[in-house]
N, C-alpha and C positions, 0 to 999 in steps of 0.2 A: 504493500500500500504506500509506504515512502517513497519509495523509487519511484513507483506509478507517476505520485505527487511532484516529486523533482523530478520527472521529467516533464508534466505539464508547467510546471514553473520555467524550466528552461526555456519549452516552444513560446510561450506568451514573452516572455525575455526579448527572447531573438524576434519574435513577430513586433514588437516594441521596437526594435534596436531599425530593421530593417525599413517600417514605417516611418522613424523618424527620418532618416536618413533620404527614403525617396523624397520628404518634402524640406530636406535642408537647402535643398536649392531651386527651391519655388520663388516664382515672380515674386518681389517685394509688395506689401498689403498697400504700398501706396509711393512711389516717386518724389512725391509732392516738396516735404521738406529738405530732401536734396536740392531739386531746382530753383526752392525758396533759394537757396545756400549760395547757388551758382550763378545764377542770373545774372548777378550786377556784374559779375566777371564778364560775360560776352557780350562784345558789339556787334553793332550792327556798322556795313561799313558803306559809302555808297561815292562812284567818283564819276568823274566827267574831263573829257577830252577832247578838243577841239581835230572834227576831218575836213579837212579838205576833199571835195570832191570837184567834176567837172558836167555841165551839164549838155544832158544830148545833143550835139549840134544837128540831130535829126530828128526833131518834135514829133513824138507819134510813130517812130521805127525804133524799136532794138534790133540790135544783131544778138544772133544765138549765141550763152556762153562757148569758149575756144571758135568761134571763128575767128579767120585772119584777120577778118573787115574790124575787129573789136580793140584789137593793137591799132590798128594802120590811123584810127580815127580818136587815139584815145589820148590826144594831146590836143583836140581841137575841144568848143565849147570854153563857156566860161567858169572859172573856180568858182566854188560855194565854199564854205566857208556854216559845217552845222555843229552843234553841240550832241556827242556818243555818250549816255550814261548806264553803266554798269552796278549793280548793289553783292555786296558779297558779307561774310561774316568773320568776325577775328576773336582774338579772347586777350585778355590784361593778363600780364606775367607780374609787372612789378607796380607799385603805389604810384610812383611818377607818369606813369600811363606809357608803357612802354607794351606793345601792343600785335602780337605773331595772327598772320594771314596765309594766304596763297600767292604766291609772287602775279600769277596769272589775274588777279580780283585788280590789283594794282596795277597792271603795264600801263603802261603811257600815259598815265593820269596826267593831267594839268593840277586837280584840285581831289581830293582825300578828306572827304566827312567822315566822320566815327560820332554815335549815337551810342550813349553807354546808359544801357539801366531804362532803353524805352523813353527818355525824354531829353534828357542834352546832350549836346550835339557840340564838339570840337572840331576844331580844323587839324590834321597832322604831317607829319613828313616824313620820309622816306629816310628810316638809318640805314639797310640794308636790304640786299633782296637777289634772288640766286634760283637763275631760270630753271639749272641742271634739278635742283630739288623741288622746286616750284613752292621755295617761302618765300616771304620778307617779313619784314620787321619795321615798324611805324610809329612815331612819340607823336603823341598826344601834343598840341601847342595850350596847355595851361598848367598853373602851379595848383590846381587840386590834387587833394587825395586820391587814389585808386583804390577798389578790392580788386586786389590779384589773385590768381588760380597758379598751382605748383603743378611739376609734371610729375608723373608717378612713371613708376618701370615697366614698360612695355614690353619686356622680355618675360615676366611675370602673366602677363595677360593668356589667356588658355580659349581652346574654341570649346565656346557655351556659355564665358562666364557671362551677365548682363551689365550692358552698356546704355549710356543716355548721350544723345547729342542734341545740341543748343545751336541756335541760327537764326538768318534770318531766309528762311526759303520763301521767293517769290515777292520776296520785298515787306513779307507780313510782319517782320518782325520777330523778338524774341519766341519761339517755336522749339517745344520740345518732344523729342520722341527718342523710344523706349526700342531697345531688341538684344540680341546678344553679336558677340563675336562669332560669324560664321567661319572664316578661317583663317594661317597666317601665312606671311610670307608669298602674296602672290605679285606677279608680273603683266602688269596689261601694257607693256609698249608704251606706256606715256611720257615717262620721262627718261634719263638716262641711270636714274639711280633711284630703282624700285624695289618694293621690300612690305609692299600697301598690307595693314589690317583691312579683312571686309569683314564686312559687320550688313545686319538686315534691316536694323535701326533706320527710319525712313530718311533720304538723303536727297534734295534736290537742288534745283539750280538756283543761288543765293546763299545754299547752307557751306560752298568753296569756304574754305579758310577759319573754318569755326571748329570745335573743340570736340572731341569724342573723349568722354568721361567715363571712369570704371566709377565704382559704389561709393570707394572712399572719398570720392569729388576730385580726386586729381585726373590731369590730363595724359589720357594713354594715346593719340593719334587727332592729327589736323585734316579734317573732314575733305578731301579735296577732287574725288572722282565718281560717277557715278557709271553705271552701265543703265546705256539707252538714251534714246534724244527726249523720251516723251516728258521723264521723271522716275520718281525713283520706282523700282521692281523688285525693292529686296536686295538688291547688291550696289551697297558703296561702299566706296575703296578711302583708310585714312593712310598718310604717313605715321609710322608707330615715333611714338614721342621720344626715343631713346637714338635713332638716324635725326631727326629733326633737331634734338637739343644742340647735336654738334654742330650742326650747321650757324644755329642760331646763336651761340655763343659767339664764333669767329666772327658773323654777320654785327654783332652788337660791339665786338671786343677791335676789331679792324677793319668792318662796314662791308669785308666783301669776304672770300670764302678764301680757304687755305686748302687744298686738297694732294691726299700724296700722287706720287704718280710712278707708273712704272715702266712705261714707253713701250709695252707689248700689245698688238692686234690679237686676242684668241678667237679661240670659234668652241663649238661643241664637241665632246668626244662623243663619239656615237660606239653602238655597239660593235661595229665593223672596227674601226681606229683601235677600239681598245684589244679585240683579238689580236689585231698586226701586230699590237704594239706589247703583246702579252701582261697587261695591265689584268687585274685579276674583275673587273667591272668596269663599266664606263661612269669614269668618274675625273674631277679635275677639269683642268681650261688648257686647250690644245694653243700654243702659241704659232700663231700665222707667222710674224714677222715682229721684228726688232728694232725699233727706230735708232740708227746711228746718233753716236754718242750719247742715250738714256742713261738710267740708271739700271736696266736691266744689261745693255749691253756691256755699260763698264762692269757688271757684277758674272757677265759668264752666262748670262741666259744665254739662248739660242732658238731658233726656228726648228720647229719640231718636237720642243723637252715638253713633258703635262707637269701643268704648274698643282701639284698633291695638295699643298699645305704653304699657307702664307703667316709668317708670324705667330707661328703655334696654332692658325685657327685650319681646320682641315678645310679642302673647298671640294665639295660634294658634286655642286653643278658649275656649269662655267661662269653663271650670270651673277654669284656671288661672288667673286674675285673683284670688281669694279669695286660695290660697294665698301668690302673690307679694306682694299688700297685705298680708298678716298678716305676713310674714316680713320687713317693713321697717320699718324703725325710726320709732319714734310722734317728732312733731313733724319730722321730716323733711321738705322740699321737694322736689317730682320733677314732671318732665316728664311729662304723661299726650297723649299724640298721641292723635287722636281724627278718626273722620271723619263730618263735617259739610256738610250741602249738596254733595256728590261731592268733596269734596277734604279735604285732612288740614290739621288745625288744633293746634295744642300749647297747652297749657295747665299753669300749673304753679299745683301744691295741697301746699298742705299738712298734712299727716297728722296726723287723730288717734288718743286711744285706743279700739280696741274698746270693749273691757271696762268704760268709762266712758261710753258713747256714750247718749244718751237713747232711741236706736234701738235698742241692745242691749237696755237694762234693761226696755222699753216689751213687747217681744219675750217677755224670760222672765219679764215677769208677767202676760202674755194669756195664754200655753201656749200649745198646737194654734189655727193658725188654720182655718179650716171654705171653703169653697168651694162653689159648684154647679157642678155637671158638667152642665151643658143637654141635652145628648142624650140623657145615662142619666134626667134629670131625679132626682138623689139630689143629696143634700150630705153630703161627704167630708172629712175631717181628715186628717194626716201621721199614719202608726202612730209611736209612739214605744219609747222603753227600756220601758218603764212595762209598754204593749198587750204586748212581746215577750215578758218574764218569766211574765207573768198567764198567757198563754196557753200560756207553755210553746213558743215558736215558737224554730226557728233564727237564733239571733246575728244573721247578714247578713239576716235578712229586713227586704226594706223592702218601703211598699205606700198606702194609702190607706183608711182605717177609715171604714164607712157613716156616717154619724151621720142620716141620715133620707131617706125614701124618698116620691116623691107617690106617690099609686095609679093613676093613670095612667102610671108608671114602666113602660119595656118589660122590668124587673127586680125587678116588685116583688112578685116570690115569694121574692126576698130576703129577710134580714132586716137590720136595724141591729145593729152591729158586726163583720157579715161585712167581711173587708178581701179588698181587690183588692190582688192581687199581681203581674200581668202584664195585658196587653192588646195585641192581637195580637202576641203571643210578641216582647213587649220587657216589660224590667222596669221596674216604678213604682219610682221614684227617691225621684219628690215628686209632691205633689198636682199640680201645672201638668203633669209629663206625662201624667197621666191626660187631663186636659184638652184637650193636644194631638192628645193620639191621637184622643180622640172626636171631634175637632171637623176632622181626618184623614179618618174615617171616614164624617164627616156629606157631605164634598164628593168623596166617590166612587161611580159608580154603581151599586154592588149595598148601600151602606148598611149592613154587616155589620161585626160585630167581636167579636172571638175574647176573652173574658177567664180569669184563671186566682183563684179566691178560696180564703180558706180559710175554713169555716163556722163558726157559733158552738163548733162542737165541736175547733177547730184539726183539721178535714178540707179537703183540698186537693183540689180541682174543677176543671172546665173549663166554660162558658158561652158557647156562642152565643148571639149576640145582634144581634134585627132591631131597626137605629135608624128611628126615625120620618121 
């Protein structure tokens, strides 16, 4: 009869134990006095920019986007002269009203309102701001007090826990909503140094540059992308606050960014490279090429080593090497483990600056570089900010912009400036994976591939297409 008894004591124990537990991490009974909490931390931001445009010197005719007639004519007509206004959302760091956004909320402003707390309204300026990450950094023009919000550790942050984000979506104002962390460490092509928290917490256009908050109220991610042109669908993408702080401190401490550098091109190891290479997985960043006189070249790299391990941190995929060398301190020495001839080699380099680098500046005064895609027989360019706005495309759209087509092209009912956005239902990144795909496609036997474009008119397509 005891034992009977201890054992029903135990089952009710355990049915105890296990009950609490499914509901320890139930929605909170209420948000509320959080947001009370936060509020006064986030602005509201909203700016304005003077275009210049020119008006049709042919009353009552457009020419169709990428006509030639659209160039040949686009210096005639007289300048206008209107006002572009943009709203977006920030959050206060420090009392003096020092004030972290999305670099993108801010380009080219003329003038920078910040709304704190829903009712006054500052003018501020521009301490810092860094396209590659897509922050900046804003002071408030007054001698008030602020309430500032603290960034908490984003490495801490797990997919499930619940998240709240603050904004102003659609201009409405301070707007709050509730969801959790859906996953981490993703890549959508947008910027050069990606690492995005998505979260399902509702995100739309105006919430750019506002704050995503874990429970404790501190800041784990700067609300900055969404997927879809319409609004939010349950996926928006933050920068996690722990890549964001570094930026923002150099931005604040010397106005502009300090980034290490390592002066190597990689690409992907794929499963084929790493058999050749007797690599036990595909793992690591395959280096393409070496820029004379880097810091990789005076350290002994070489074209063809896989970069294993950078500074004790192991690099699993290629796309996280970028981040890790930006995030280390310039003139630094570090270990780069590298495998060479089937065995692993170390080598130690030391780091310069990006931002200084001959490679950098070489970069952003070519622009777009251009490629042949051999198979489609076109030559292609990286879409840029520039292609996005013109055409009115979604934010995250990335893709590969025609820039000329042979006639013997299996595509060449094309036109030039159509952009490829997908190819067999993966998305263009960068020009090299177009590349791959097609050259994918060329060494399998039915020679077919699926593309997705959008036309001169920003119309979205699909494309079969038989490779030669």
């Amino acid at each position: 009869m005891a034992f009977r008894f201890l054992k029903i004591f135990l089952v009710v124990i355990i049915t105890f134990n296990l009950s609490t537990i499914s509901h320890s991490n139930d929605a909170p009974a209420s948000f509320a006095d959080l947001a009370e909490k936060l509020m006064p931390s986030v602005v509201n931001i909203s700016t304005s920019q003077t275009v210049v445009t020119k008006s049709n010197p042919f009353p009552g005719f457009e020419f169709p986007p990428g006509s030639p007639f659209e160039d040949m004519f686009k210096d005639f007509g007289t300048p206008q002269k209107r006002k572009a206004y943009a709203l977006g959302s920030g959050f206060i760091i420090d009392e003096k009203g020092i004030v972290i956004t999305n670099n993108h909320v801010i380009k080219d402003a003329d003038d920078i309102l910040v709304r704190v707390n829903g009712d006054k309204e500052y003018e501020a300026t521009i301490i810092g701001k860094d396209p590659l990450s897509d922050i900046a950094v804003l002071q408030i023009k007054s001698k008030d007090k602020f309430l500032p919000v603290k960034f908490g550790d984003s490495d801490k942050a797990r997919i499930g826990d619940w998240v709240i984000a603050i904004g102003n979506p659609f201009g409405l104002g301070g707007t709050v909503t509730a969801g959790i962390i859906s996953a981490r460490n993703r890549n959508i092509g947008m910027t050069r140094y990606e690492d995005f928290i998505q979260t399902d917490a509702s995100i739309n256009q105006g919430n750019s540059g506002g704050p995503l908050f874990n429970m404790d109220g501190d800041v784990i991610g700067i609300n900055t992308a969404i997927l879809g042109q319409s609004g939010s669908i349950g996926i928006g993408f933050s920068i996690p606050s722990n890549n964001a702080k570094i930026v923002i401190d150099q931005l604040i401490k010397y106005g502009e960014t300090k980034r290490g550098w390592l002066g190597v091109r990689i690409q992907y190891v794929t499963k084929e490279i790493a058999e050749v290479e007797k690599l036990n997985k595909p793992r690591g960043a395959l280096v393409q090429s070496v820029a004379d006189g880097s810091p990789s070249d005076k350290g002994g790299i070489k074209a063809g080593d896989i970069i294993l391990e950078f500074d004790g941190k192991l690099i699993n995929e290629m796309k996280e090497l970028p981040l890790i060398v930006a995030q280390t301190e310039v003139g630094k020495t570090v270990d780069v483990k590298v495998w060479r001839n089937q065995r692993e080699v170390i080598k130690k380099v030391k780091l310069g600056r990006l931002e200084t680098s001959e490679d950098f500046n070489i970069k952003k005064a070519e622009g777009p570089r251009t490629i042949v895609i051999e198979g489609l027989k076109i030559t292609v360019r990286a879409l840029t900010e520039k292609d996005i706005e013109a055409r009115n495309l979604p934010k995250e759209t990335t893709g590969a912009v025609i820039t000329k087509i042979e006639n013997d092209s299996p595509i060449n009912y094309l036109n030039v400036n159509n952009i490829i956005v997908e190819a067999q239902k993966k998305k263009i990144k960068t020009v090299g994976d177009l590349k791959n795909i097609v050259n994918s496609a060329l060494r399998s036997s039915d020679k077919t591939i699926l593309i997705a474009i959008y036309n001169n008119q920003s119309q979205r397509r699909y494309i079969g297409v038989k490779l030669d």
